[in-house]
N, C-alpha and C positions, 0 to 999 in steps of 0.2 A: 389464764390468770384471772378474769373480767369472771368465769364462771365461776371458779373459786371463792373470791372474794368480790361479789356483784359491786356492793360499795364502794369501790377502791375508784377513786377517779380517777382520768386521765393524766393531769398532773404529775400523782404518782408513781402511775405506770411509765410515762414518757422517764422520769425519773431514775426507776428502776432499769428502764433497758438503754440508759444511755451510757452505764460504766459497760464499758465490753469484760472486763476482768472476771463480773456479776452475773450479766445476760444470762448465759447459760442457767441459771440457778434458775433463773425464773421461766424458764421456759422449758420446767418439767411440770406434771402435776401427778405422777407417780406412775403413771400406766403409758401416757406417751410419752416418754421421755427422748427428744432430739438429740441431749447428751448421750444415752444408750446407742443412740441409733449410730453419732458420729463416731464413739469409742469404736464400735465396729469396725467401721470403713477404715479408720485409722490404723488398727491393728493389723489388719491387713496391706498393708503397704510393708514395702522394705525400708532396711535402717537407711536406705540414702532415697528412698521416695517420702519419707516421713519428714527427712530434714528440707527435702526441697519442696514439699506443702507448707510447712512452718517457715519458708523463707516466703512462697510466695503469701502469706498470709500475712507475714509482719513487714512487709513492703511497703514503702509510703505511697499513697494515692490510691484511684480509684481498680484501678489496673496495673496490671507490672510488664515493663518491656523484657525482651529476651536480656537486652542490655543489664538493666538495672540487675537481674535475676541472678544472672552471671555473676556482677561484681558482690552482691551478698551474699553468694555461695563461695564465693572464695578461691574459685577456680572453675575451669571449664564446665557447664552443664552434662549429667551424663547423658548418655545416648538413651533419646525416645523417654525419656525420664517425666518430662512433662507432657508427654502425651500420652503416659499410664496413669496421671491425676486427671486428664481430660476424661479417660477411658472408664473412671472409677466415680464419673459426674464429681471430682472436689474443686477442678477448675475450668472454666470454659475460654475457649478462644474467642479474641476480638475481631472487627472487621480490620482495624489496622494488622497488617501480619507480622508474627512476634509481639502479638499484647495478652495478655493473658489477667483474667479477674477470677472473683471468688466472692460469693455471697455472703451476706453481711452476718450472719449467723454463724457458718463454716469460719470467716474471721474472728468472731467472737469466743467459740469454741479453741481455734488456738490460741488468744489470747490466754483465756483462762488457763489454758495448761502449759504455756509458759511461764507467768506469773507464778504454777507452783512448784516449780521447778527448777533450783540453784543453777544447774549444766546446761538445761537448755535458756536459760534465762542472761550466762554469762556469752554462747554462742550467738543468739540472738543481738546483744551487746556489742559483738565483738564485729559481726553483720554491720550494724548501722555505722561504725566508727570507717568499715571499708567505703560504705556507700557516700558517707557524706565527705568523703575525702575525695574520692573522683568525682560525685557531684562538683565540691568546690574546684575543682583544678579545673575541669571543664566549662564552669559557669564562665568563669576566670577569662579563660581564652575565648569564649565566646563575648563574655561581654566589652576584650579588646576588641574586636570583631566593629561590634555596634559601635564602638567611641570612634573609632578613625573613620567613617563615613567619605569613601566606601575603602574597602578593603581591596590591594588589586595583586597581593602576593599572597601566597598562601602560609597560613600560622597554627603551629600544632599540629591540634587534631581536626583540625578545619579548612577545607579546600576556601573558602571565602565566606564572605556576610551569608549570604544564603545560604548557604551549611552549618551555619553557628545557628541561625534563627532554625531552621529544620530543627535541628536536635532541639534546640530550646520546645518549638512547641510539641514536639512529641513527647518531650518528657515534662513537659509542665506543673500537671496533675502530681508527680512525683516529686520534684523539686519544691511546690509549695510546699506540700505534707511534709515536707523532710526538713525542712525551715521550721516547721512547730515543735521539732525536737529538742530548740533551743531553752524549754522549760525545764530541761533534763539536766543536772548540773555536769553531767559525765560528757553529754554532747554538746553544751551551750557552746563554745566558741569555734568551733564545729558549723553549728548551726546559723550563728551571727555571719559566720564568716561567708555561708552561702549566700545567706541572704541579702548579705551587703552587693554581693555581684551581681545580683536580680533585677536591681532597679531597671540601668535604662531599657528593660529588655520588657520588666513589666510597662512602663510609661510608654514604648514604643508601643505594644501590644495595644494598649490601652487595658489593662488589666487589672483597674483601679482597685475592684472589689478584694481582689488575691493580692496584691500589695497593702491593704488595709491589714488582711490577717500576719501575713510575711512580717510584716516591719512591728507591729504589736508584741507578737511574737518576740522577736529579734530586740527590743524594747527593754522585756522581762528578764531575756538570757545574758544581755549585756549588762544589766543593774545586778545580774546573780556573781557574776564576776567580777563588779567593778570597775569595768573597763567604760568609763566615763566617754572617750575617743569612739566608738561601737553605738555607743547610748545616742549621743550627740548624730551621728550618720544617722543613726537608725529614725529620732525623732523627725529628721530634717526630711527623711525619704517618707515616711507616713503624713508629714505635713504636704508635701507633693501632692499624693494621693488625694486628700482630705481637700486640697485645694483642686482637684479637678474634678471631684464629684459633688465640687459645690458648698463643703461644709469651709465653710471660709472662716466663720471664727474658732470653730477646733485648726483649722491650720495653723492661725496666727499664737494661739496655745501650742500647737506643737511645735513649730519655730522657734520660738519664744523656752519652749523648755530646748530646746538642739542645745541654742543660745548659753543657757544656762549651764550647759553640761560642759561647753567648750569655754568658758572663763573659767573652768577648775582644772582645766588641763593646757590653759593657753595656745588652745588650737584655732592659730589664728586666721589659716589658710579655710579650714573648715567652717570657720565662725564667718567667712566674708560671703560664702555662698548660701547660709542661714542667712544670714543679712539681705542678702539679693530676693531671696524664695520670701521673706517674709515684707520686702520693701512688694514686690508683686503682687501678690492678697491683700497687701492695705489698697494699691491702686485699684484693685477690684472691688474691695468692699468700699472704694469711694474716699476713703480717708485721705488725704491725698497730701496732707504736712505729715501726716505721721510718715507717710510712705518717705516724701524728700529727706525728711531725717533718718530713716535705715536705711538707705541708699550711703547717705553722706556716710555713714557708719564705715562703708567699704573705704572711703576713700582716709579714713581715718587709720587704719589697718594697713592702707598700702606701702607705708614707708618698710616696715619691719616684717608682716605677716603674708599681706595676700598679693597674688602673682597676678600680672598686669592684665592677664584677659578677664580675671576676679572684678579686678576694678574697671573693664571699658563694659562688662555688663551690666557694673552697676551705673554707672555712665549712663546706659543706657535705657534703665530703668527710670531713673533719673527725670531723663528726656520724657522720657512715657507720660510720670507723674507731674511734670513741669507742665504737660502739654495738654493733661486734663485740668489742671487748673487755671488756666491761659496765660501763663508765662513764656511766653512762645520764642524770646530772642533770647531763653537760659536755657532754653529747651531744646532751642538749635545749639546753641556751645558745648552743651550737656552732648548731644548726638554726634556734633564733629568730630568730638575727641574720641565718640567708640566706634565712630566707624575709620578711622586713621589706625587707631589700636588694634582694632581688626584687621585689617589687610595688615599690619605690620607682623601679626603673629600667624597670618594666612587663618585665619578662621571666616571661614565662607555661609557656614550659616549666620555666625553672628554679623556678620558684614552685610547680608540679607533684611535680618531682622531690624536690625541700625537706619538701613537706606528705606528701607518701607515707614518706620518712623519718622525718619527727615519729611520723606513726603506725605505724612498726614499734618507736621507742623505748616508743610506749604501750603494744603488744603487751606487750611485754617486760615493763611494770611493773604489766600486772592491770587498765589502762583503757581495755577492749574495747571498748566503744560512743564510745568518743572515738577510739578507733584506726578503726576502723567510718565514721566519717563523716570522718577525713582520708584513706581513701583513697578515700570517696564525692566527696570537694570535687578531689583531684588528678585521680583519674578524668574527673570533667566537664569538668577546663581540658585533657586530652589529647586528651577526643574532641572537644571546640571547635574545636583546632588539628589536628588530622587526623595527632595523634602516635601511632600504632599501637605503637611498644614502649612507650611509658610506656601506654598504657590496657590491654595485656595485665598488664603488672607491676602497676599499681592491679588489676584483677582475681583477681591470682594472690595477692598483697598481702589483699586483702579475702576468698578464700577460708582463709587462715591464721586469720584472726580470727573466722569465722564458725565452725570447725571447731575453736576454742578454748571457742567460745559453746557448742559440744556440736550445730551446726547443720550434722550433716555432709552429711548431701545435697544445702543450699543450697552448703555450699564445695562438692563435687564442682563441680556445674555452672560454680561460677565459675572451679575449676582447668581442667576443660573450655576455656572462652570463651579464657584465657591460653595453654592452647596450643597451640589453633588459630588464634590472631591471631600465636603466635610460628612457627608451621609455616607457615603464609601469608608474613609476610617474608623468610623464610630465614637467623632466628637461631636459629641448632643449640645453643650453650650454653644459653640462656635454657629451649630445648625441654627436654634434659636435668636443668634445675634444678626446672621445672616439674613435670614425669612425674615425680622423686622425693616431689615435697612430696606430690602425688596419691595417690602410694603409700600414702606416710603416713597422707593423710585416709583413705583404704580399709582402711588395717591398722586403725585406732582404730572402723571400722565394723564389724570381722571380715570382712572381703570379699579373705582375704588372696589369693588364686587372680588376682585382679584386679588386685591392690597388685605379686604377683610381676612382672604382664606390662608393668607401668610402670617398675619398675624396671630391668626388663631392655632398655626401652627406651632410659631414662636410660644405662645402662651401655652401649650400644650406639653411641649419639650421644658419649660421652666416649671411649672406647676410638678414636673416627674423626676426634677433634680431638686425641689425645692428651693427652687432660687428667689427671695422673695424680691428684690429688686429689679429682675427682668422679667418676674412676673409683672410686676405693676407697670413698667414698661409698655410689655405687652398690651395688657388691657388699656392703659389711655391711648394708644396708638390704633387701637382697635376701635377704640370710643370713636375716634375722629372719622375713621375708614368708613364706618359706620352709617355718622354722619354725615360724610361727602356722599357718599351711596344715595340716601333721603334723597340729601338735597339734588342729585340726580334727576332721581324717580319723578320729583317734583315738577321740575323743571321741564320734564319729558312729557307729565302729567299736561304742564300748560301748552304746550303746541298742541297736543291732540285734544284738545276741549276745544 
């Protein structure tokens, strides 16, 4: 194309070959033409090898499982059927067994010849309406799976949690892609509807990036509908996202619209847990009346709207934001009441999260060995339930109090254990908050040579989420490290003079 028309910039070109419907056109120049070449190969196929190229080509994601293949064919695969497409080079097998892709040109190519063609265009159609139907049913039961933490019967089509997550990440790639279908008027509630059952599967994953596109997505399809109830989720789960990759004030926009969408439909249960997600971002980004008054929000809702463990979360948020401001005896009454709320309704992570807060409010008031065993008693109900951010945060939590007790060796190790359980997950804030506190134990050791190289970690991990508040953290706490380092040197300096 670039020899054709020398001129033509990149711009245009990227332009040009990003409709797949088009691609083709531009990637003749009359003498090698790749359309001639695929026309061929195509026509040579049989009428049921023809459709099952064109299924694998209009497949969501990067790859297509035997699974997925199956269910857009409409029934059973034929025999050795796709490995007469292997045979014919139009698709190649993956290392996972049963995956199957196709080059991004050969996809291009059946786009275009579906788009001109009424019958293969309504078959196609009629394809995606099978897939995202068992996609949805599936997600469904898998993501009951993930909510009852853990699973110990088995449900559906899932021997337990670990079979629900299996299927999830193998078909991941596919479920995203089929969630962006929701732009489609014919699949939007379809599409929403998958998407709504992704979340804790994406947040569990940590699969913030693919939850950005899903719930945007999901956004669009739900606004094409009018289904205000869809919009509201949907904003509320993108703001999730938005909040753990840092962008804290698009979160508090995107709460803020959930918010918005659930006062036109008096979704009052759903409005308390926007309440909660967005009182939690204002504690981050510091705000910390704003946040007490979206908290109170829930408790405002509870008579008529939102269901009691609605309100001991935000209870418990609450406590959080009382406890960053130094309101410390509202902060405990705020915390008493969610973790009683808790055990009353058996909720063991939140009874976890609750009692690891009680004990940073004790931190704070000088009652170390009570602080010391709420975050030994949160700890044991995270490692029970196989909660690895809360037992790293109990761990990093009980190194602050140990290194307050003047036990710094023992905190080292236990900031140690937190963030390698937070490096293991793949939550990069957490790591960064961690490696400061570390520092800190190591400055109060004089080990400041050791405190610098944490810090600069932390400052490393913030500067790559763009956090600018734990950036600047970072750097004063590195400033001092720094300093004590010197004054080391110095002082090492004067004995050997």
């Amino acid at each position: 194309m670039l020899i054709v028309n020398p001129g033509k910039s990149v711009a245009e070109l990227t332009s040009e070959l990003a409709d797949t419907t088009t691609r083709m056109d531009y990637l003749d120049d009359g003498e090698r033409g790749m359309k001639a070449a695929f026309d061929l190969s195509y026509r040579r196929l049989t009428k049921q090898q023809a459709r099952l190229f064109r299924m694998v080509a209009l497949a969501p994601g990067a790859d297509v499982s035997h699974e997925t293949l199956t269910v857009s064919h409409g029934a059973a695969l034929p025999p050795r059927g796709v490995d007469a497409l292997v045979r014919a080079h139009l698709v190649e097998p993956q290392d996972t067994r049963g995956h199957w892709r196709m080059h991004d040109l050969l996809r291009a190519y059946v786009v275009a010849k579906v788009a001109a063609d009424d019958q293969l265009k309504s078959d196609h159609d009629n394809a995606r309406t099978r897939l995202l139907s068992r996609f949805s049913a599936l997600a469904a039961e898998a993501r009951a799976h993930l909510r009852s933490l853990p699973v110990r019967e088995p449900r559906g089509s899932f021997s337990g949690r670990e079979a629900a997550l299996e299927w999830l990440d193998g078909e991941r790639t596919s479920l995203v892609s089929a969630t962006t279908w929701a732009i489609e008027p014919s699949h939007a509630r379809a599409s929403v509807r998958l998407a709504l059952h992704l979340g804790e599967y994406l947040g569990l994953r940590r699969f913030y990036d693919d939850a950005l596109v899903v719930y945007r997505h999901a956004i669009e399809g739900a606004r094409s509908m009018g289904d205000l109830r869809s919009e509201g989720r949907s904003w509320n789960n993108l703001g999730i996202a938005l909040r753990r990759t840092r962008k804290l004030d698009d979160a508090v926009e995107a709460f803020s619209r959930a918010l918005a969408a659930y006062e036109r439909v008096d979704a009052g249960q759903s409005a308390g847990r926007a309440w909660n997600n967005l009182g939690r971002t204002l504690v981050e980004l510091r705000r910390f009346d704003e946040a007490v008054e979206a908290y109170k929000q829930v408790g405002r809702l509870s008579e008529s709207h939102a269901h009691p463990l609605t309100v001991a979360i935000a209870d418990n948020g609450l406590g959080r934001a009382l406890t960053k401001s130094g309101r410390l005896d509202e902060a405990m009454d705020s915390l008493v009441r969610a973790r009683e709320a808790s055990r009353r309704w058996g909720n063991r992570y939140l009874e976890g999260t609750v009692i690891n807060n009680i004990g940073r409010v004790r931190r704070r008031t000088g009652s170390l060995a009570e602080a010391l065993a709420d975050h030994d008693r949160a700890r044991a109900i995270f490692v029970d339930i196989g909660e690895r951010e809360g037992t790293a945060t109990s761990h990093n939590e009980r190194a602050l109090v140990l290194a307050a007790m003047g036990r710094f060796a023992t905190a080292v190790e236990e900031h140690g254990l937190a963030l390698q359980i937070f490096r293991e997950i793949g939550e990069q804030h957490r790591q960064a908050v961690v490696a400061n506190d570390l520092g800190l134990t190591l400055q109060r050791m004089g080990r400041h040579g050791d405190a610098e190289a944490k810090h600069i970690l932390a400052l490393e991990i913030s500067q790559r989420l763009g956090d600018q508040y734990h950036v600047d953290r970072s750097l004063s706490l590195l400033a001092v490290a720094r300093a004590g380092a010197a004054a080391g040197s110095r002082r090492t300096g004067r004995r050997w003079v």
